[in-house]
C-alpha positions as YAML, in Angstrom:
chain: A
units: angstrom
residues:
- id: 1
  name: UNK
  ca: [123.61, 62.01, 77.36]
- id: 2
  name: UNK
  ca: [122.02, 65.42, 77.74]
- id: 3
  name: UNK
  ca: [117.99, 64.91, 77.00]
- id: 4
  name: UNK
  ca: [116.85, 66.00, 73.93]
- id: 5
  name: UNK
  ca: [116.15, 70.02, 74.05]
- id: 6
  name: UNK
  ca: [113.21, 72.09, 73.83]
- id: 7
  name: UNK
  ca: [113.02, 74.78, 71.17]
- id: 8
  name: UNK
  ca: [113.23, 77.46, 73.33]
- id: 9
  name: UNK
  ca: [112.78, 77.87, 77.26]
- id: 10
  name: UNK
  ca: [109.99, 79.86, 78.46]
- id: 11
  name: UNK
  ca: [110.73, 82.15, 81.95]
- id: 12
  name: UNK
  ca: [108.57, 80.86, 84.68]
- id: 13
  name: UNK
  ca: [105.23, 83.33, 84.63]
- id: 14
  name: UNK
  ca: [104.69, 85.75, 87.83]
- id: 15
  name: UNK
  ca: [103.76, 83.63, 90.64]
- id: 16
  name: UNK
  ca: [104.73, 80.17, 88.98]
- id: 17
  name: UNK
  ca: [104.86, 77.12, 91.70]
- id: 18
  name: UNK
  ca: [107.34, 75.54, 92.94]
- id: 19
  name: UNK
  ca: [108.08, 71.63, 92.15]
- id: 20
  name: UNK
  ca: [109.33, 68.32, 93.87]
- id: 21
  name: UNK
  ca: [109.42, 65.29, 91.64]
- id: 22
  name: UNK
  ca: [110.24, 62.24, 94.13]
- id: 23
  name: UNK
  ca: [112.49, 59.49, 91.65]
- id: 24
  name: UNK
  ca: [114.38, 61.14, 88.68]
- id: 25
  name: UNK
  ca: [114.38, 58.26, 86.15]
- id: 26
  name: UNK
  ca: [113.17, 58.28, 82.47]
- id: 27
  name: UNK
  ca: [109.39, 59.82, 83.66]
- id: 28
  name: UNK
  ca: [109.78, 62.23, 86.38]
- id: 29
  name: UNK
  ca: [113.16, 63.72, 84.52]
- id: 30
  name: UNK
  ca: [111.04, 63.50, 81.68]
- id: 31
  name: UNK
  ca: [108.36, 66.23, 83.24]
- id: 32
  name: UNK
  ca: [110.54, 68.11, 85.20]
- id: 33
  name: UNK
  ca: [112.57, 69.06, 82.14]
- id: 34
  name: UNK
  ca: [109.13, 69.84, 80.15]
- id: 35
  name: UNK
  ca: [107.69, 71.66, 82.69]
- id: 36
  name: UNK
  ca: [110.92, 73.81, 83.25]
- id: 37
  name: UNK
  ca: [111.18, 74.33, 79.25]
- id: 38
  name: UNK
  ca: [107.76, 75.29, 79.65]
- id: 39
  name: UNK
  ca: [108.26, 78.17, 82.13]
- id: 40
  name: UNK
  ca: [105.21, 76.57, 83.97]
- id: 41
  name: UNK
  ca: [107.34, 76.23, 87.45]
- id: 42
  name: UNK
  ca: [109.40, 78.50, 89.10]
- id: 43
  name: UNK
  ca: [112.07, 76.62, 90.63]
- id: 44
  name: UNK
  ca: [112.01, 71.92, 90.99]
- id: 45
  name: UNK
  ca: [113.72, 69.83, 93.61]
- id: 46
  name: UNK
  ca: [114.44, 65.90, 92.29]
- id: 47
  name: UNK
  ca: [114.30, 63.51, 95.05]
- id: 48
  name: UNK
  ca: [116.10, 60.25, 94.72]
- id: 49
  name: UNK
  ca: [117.74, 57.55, 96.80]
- id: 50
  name: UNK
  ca: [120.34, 57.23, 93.98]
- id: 51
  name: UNK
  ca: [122.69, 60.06, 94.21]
- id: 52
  name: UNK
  ca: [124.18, 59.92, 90.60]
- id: 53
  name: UNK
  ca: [120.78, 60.18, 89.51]
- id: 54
  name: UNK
  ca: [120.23, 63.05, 91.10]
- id: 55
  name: UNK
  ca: [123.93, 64.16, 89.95]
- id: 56
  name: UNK
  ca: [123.46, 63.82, 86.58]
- id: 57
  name: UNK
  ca: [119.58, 65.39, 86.83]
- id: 58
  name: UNK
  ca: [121.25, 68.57, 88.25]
- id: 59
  name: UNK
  ca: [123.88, 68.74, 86.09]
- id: 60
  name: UNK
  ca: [121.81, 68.24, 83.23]
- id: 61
  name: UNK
  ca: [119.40, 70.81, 84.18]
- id: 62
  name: UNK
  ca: [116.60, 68.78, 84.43]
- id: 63
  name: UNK
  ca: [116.30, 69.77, 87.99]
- id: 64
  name: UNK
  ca: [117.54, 72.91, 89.93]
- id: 65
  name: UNK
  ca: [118.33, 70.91, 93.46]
- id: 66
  name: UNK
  ca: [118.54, 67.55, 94.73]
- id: 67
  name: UNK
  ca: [117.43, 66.35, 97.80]
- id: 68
  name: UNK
  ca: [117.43, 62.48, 99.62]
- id: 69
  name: UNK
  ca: [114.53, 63.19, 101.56]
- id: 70
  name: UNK
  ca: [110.69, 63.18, 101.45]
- id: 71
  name: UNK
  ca: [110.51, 65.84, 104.29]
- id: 72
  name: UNK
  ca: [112.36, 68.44, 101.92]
- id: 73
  name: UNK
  ca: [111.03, 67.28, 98.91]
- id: 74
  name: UNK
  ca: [107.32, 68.16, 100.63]
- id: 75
  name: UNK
  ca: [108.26, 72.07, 100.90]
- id: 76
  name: UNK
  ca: [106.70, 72.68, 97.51]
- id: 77
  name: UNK
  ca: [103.67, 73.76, 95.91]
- id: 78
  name: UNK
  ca: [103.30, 70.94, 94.38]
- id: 79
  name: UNK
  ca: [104.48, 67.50, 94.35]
- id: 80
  name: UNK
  ca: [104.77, 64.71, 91.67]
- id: 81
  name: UNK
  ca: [105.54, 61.03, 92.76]
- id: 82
  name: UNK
  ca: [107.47, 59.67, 90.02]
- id: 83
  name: UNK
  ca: [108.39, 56.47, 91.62]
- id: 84
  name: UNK
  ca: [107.44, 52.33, 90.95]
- id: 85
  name: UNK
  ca: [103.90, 51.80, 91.25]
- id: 86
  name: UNK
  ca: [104.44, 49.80, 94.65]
- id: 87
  name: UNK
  ca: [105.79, 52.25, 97.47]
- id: 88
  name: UNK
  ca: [103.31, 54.79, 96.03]
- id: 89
  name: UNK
  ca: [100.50, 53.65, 99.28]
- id: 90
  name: UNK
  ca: [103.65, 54.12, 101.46]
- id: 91
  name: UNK
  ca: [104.68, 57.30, 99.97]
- id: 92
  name: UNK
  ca: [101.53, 59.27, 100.36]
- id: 93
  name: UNK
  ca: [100.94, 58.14, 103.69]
- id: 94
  name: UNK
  ca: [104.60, 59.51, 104.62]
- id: 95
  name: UNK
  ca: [103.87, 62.91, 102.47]
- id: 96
  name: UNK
  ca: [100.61, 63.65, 104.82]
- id: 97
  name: UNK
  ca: [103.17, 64.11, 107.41]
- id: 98
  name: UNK
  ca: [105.21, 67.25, 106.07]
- id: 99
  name: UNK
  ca: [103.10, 68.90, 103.12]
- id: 100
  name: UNK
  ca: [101.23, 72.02, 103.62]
- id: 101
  name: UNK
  ca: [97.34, 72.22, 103.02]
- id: 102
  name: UNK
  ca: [97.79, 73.77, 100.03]
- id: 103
  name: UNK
  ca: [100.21, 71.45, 98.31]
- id: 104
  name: UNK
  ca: [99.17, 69.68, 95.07]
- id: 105
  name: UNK
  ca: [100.11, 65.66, 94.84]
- id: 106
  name: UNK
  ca: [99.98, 63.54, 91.88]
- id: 107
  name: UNK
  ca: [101.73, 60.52, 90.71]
- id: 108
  name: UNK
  ca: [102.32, 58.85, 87.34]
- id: 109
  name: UNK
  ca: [101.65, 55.61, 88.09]
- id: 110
  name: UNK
  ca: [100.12, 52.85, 85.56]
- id: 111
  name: UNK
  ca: [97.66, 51.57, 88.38]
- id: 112
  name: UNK
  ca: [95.11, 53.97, 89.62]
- id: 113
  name: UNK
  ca: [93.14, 52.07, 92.12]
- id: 114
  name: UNK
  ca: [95.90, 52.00, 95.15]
- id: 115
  name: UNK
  ca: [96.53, 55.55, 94.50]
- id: 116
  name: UNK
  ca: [92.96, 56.69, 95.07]
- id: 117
  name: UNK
  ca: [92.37, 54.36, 97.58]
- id: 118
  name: UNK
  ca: [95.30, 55.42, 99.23]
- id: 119
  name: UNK
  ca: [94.57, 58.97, 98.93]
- id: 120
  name: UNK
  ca: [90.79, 58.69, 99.99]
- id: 121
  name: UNK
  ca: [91.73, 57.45, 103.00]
- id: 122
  name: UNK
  ca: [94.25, 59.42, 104.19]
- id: 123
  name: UNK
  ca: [92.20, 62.40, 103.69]
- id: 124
  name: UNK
  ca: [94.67, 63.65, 101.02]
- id: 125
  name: UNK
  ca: [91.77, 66.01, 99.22]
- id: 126
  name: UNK
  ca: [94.37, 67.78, 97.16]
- id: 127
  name: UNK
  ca: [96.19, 64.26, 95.78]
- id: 128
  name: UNK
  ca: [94.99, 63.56, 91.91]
- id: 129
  name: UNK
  ca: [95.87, 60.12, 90.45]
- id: 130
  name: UNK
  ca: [97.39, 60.39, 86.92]
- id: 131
  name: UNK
  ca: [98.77, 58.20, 84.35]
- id: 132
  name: UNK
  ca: [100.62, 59.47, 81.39]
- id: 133
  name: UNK
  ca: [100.31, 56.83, 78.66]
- id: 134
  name: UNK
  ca: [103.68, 56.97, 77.29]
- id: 135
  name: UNK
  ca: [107.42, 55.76, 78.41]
- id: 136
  name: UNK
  ca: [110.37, 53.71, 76.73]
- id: 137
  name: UNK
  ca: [112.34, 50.58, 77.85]
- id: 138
  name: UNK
  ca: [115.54, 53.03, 78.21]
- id: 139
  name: UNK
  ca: [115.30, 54.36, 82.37]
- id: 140
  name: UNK
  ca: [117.34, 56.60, 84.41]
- id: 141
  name: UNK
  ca: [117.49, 60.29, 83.55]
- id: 142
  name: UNK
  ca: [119.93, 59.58, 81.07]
- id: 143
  name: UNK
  ca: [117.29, 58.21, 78.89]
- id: 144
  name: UNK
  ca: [114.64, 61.83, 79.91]
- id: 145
  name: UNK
  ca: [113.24, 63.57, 77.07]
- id: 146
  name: UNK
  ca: [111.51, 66.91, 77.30]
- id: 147
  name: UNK
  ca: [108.80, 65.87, 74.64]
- id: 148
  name: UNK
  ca: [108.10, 62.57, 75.63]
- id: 149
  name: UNK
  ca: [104.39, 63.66, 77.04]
- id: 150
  name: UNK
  ca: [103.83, 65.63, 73.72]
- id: 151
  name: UNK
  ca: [100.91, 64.49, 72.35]
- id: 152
  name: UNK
  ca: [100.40, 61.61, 74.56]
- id: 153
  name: UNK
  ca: [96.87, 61.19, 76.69]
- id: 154
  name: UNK
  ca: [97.01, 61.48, 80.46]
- id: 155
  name: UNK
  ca: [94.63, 59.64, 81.99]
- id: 156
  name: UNK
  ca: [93.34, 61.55, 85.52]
- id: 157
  name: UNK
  ca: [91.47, 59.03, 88.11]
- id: 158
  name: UNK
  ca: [89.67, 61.75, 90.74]
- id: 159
  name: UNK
  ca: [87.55, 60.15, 93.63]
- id: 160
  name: UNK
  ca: [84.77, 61.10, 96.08]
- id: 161
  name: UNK
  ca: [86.08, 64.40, 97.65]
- id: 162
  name: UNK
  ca: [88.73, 65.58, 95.53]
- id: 163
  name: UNK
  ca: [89.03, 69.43, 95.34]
- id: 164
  name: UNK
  ca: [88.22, 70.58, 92.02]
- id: 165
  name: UNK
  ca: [90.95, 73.11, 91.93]
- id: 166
  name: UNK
  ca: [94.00, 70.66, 92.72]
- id: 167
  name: UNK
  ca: [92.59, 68.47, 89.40]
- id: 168
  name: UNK
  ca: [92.31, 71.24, 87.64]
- id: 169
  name: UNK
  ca: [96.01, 72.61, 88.11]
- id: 170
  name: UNK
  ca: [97.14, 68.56, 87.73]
- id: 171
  name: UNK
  ca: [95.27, 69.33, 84.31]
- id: 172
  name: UNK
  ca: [97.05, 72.49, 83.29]
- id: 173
  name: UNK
  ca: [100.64, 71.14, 84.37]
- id: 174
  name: UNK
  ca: [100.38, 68.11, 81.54]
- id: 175
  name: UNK
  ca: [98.70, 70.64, 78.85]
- id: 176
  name: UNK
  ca: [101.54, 72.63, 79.52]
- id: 177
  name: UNK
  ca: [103.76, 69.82, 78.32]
- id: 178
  name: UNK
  ca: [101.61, 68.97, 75.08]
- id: 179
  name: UNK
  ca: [99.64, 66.25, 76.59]
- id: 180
  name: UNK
  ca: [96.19, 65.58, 76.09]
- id: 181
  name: UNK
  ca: [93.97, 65.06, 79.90]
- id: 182
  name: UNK
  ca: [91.31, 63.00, 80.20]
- id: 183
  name: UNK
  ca: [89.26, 61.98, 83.31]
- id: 184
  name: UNK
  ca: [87.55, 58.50, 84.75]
- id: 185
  name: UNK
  ca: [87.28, 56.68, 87.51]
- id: 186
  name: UNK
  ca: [90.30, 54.39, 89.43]
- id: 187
  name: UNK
  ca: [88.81, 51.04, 88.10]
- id: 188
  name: UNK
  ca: [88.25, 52.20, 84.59]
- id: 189
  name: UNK
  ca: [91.17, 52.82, 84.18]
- id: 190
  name: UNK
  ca: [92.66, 49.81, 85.59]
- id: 191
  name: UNK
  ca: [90.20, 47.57, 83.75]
- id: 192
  name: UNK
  ca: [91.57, 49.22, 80.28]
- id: 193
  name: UNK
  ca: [95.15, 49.09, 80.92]
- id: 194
  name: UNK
  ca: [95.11, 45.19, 82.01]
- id: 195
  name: UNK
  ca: [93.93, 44.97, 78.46]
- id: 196
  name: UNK
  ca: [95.90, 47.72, 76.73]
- id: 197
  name: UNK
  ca: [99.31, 47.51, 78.81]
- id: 198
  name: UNK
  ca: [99.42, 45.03, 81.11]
- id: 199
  name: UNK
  ca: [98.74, 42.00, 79.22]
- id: 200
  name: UNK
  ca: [100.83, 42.89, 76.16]
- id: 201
  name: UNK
  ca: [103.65, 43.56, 78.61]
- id: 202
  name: UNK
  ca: [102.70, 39.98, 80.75]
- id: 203
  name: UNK
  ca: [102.55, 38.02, 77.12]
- id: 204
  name: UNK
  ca: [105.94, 39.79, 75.92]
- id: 205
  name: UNK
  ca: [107.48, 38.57, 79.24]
- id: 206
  name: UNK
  ca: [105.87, 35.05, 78.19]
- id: 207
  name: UNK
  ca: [107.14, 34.84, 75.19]
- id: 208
  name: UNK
  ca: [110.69, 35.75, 75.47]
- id: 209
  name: UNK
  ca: [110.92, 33.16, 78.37]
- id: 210
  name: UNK
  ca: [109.17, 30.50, 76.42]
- id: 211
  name: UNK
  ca: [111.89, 31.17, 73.70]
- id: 212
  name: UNK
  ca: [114.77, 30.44, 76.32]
- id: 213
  name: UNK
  ca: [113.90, 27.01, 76.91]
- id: 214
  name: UNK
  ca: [116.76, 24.59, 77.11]
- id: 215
  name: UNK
  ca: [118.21, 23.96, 73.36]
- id: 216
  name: UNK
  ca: [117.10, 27.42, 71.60]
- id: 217
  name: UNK
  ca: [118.25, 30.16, 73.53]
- id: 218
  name: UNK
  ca: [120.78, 31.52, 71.05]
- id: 219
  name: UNK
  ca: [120.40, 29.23, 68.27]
- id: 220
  name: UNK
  ca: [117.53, 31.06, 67.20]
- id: 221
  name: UNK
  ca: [119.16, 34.57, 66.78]
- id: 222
  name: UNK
  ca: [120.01, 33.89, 63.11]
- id: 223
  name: UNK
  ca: [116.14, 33.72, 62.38]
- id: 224
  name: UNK
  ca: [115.24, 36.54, 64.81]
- id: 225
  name: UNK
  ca: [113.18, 39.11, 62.08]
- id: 226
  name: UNK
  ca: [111.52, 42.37, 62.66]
- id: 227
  name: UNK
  ca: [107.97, 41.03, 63.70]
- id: 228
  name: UNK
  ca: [110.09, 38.99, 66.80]
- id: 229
  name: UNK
  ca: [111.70, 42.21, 67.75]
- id: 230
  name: UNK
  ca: [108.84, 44.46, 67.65]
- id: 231
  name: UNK
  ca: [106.49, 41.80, 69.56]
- id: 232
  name: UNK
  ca: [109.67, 41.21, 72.34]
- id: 233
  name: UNK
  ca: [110.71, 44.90, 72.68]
- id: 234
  name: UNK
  ca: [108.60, 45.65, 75.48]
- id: 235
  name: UNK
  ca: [110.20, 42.40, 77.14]
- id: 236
  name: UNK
  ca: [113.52, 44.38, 77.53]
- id: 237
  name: UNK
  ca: [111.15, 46.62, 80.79]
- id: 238
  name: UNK
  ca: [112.58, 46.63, 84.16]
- id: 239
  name: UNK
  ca: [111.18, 43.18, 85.63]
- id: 240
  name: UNK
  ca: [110.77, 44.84, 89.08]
- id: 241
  name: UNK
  ca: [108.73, 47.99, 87.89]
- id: 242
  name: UNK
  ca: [106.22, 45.38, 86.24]
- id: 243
  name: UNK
  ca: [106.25, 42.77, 88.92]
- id: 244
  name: UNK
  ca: [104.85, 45.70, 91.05]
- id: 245
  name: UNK
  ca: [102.38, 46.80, 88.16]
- id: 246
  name: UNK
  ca: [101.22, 42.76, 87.44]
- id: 247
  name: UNK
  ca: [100.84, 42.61, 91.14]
- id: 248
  name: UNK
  ca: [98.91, 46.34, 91.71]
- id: 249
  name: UNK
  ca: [96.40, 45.16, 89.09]
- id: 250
  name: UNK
  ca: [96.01, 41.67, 89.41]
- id: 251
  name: UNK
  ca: [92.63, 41.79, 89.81]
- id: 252
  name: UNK
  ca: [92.12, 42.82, 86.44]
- id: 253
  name: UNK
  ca: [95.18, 41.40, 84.67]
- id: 254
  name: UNK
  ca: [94.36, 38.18, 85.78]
- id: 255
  name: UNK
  ca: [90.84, 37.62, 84.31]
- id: 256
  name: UNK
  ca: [92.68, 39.18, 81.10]
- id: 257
  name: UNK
  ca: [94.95, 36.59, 80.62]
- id: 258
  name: UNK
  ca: [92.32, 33.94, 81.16]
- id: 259
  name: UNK
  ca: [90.44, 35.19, 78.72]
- id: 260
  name: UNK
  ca: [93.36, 35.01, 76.39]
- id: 261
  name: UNK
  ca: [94.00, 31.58, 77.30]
- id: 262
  name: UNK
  ca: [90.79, 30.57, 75.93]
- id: 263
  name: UNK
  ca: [90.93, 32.69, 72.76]
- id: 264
  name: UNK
  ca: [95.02, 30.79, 72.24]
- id: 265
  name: UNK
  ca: [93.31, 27.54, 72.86]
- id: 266
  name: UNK
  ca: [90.56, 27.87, 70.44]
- id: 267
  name: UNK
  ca: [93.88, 28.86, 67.79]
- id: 268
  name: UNK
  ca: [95.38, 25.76, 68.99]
- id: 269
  name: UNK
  ca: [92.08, 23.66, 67.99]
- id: 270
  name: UNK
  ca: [92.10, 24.81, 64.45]
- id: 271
  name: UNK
  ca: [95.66, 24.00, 64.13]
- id: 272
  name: UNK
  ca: [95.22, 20.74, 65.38]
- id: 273
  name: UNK
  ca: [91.53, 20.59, 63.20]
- id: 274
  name: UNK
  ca: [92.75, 21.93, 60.19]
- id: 275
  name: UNK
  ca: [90.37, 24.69, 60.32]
- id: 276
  name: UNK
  ca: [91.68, 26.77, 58.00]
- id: 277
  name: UNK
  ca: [88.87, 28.39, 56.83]
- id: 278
  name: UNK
  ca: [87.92, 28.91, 60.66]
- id: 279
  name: UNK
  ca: [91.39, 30.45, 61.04]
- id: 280
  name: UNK
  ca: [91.47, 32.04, 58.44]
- id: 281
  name: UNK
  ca: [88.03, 33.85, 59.54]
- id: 282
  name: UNK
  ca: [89.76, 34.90, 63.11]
- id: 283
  name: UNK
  ca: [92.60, 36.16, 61.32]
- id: 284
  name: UNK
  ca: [90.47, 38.45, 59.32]
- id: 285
  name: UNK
  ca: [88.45, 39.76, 62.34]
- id: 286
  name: UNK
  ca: [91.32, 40.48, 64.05]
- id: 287
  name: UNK
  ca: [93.18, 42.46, 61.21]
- id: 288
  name: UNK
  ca: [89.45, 44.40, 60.79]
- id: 289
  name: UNK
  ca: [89.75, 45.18, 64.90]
- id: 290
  name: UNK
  ca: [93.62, 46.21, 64.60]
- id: 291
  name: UNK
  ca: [92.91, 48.36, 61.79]
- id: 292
  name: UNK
  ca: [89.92, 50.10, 63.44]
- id: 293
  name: UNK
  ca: [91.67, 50.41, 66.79]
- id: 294
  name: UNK
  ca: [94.90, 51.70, 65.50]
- id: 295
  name: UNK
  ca: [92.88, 54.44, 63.25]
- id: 296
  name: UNK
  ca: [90.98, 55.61, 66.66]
- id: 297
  name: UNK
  ca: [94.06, 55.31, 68.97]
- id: 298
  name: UNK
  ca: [96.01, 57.74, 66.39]
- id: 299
  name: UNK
  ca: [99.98, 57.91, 66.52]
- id: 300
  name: UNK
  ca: [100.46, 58.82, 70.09]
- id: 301
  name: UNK
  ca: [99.95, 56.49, 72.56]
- id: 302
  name: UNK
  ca: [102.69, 53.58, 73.51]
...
């Protein structure tokens, strides 16, 4: 299926660089279509181990050429790792073997501290971490939209000697797609998205798996309603990508879930108390928080 279209394609302007996304699945088809529809590059090379995927980006024209490795994919002006948060270390080190000086890196990764890390010590002055907070459980550039960043925040993680002018073109590449940049550090990041991302993904995973204990399994379908679906549907995520994210941010994540532990087991004392009134007063502060957050967050985040 053919991603969904922009309204009109925009020429690329005088001068406009050129692109290498490395992995064309849902995200990096996703921007290389938007930023071609945009007219904000000239000319993009998809990189991919998977040759239908790069195939079907071509043919699709969500990408002009497709190449298999990272030393052509690096002849570019700049360069957008689109991959699983766990080679992306590995990756960067390999890049600072065949990009010019000049060449702009980012990545779209949903852990920011091994990125910057990463980059800081490789001397990679020109790599900015990024995180586009968006995505769907659909993968492959079968699934790539060209507005899927529209109106979604980008989350930019720059550390001690990055060069202002590689952010600030990272910056004007996601504006050009409709997104909305903002900038702190790696572990700020990471410390929000344990909470915002992680764990709902880590208690979705819980959940479903707790539901296929011997004896339910399928004999709960006929009572499966619409607040089961929408809790489970992030559950339906590639277990791989998020193994690598749970694992990248552990650090956080894991002092998360403990928390959360203790805030289930103080549910499970009312229960077993018949606190309802005490219940009954957590259930209200919660609904207060979820309306307040929801308000703030808007409609565009995932």
């Amino acid at each position: 299926m053919p991603p969904k279209a922009a309204a009109r394609p925009q020429a690329p302007t005088a001068g406009a660089p050129r692109l290498s996304v490395v992995g064309v699945g849902l995200m990096g088809a996703s921007l290389a279509a938007a930023l071609k529809a945009a007219g904000f590059v000239s000319h993009v090379r998809g990189c991919d181990e998977n040759p239908a995927a790069l195939r079907h980006a071509r043919d699709h024209g969500l990408i002009d050429q497709g190449v298999s490795s990272l030393r052509e994919a690096a002849d570019a002006d700049i360069v957008v790792l689109a991959t699983p948060v766990g080679p992306l270390p590995d990756l960067l080190a390999q890049l600072k073997a065949y990009v010019r000086p000049a060449t702009v890196i980012t990545d779209l990764g949903s852990v920011k501290g091994p990125v910057a890390r990463a980059a800081e010590d490789l001397g990679l002055t020109r790599c900015v971490p990024g995180h586009p907070i968006a995505g769907a459980e659909r993968t492959g550039p079968g699934a790539a939209r060209v507005d899927l960043f529209r109106g979604r925040t980008v989350v930019l993680t720059p550390f001690p000697g990055l060069e202002a002018a590689a952010q600030d073109l990272v910056r004007a590449l996601w504006e050009a797609v409709g997104a909305r940049v903002i900038v702190t550090s790696p572990d700020e990041h990471d410390r929000a998205l344990a909470q915002t991302s992680h764990l709902p993904h880590l208690l979705a995973f819980a959940c479903a798996e707790h539901l296929a204990q011997p004896g339910t399994g399928p004999a709960l379908a006929p009572f499966v309603g619409t607040g089961l679906r929408d809790f489970l549907r992030i559950a339906g995520s590639d277990p791989v990508i998020w193994r690598d994210i749970f694992a990248a941010n552990a650090a956080f994540l894991a002092p998360a879930l403990r928390a959360y532990g203790t805030m289930l087991a103080a549910y499970g004392r009312a229960l077993d108390e018949g606190d309802w009134a005490g219940l009954e007063a957590r259930l209200g502060a919660a609904q207060a928080y979820h309306d307040c957050l929801m308000k703030e967050a808007g409609d565009g985040n995932r």
